[in-house]
N, C-alpha and C positions, 0 to 999 in steps of 0.2 A: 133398421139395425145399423148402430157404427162400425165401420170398419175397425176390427181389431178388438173387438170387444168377447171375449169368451170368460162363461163361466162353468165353474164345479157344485153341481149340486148335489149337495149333499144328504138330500133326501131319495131321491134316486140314484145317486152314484155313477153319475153321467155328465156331460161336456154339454152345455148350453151354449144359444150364443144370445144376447139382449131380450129376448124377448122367451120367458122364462119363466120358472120359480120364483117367488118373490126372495130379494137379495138377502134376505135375514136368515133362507135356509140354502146358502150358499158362497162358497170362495171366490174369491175376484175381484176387477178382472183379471184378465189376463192378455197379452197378446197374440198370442195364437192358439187354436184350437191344443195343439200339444201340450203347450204349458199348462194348458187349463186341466187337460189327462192328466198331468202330474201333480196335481195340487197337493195331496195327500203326502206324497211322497218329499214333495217340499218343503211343506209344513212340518214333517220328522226329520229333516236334514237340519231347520233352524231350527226346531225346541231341542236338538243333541246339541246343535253348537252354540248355543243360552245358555245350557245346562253346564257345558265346558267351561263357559264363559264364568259362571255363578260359582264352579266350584274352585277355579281359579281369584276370582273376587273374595271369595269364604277364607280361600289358603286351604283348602281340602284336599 
């Protein structure tokens, strides 16, 4: 396993680290096992702030 290497999978809905679900059903990497728990929630932080971002682009 690399150091530093964690993932979110998303077929189980749990923190992997390298050795794993295959990457295609799952987020990452990540740095640390924490980041990788947050995936989900990160992923909703940047499609809000896209979203912000498009409807300021649009003039919305």
């Amino acid at each position: 396993m690399s150091a530093g290497q964690w993932w979110f999978c998303l077929k189980h809905l749990a923190v992997e680290p390298d050795e794993g679900c295959p990457n295609k059903d799952r987020m990452g990497p990540y740095a640390t096992r924490e980041e990788a728990a947050a995936a989900l929630q990160t992923a909703a932080a940047r499609n809000k702030q896209w979203q912000e971002s498009d409807k300021d682009w649009d003039g919305d």
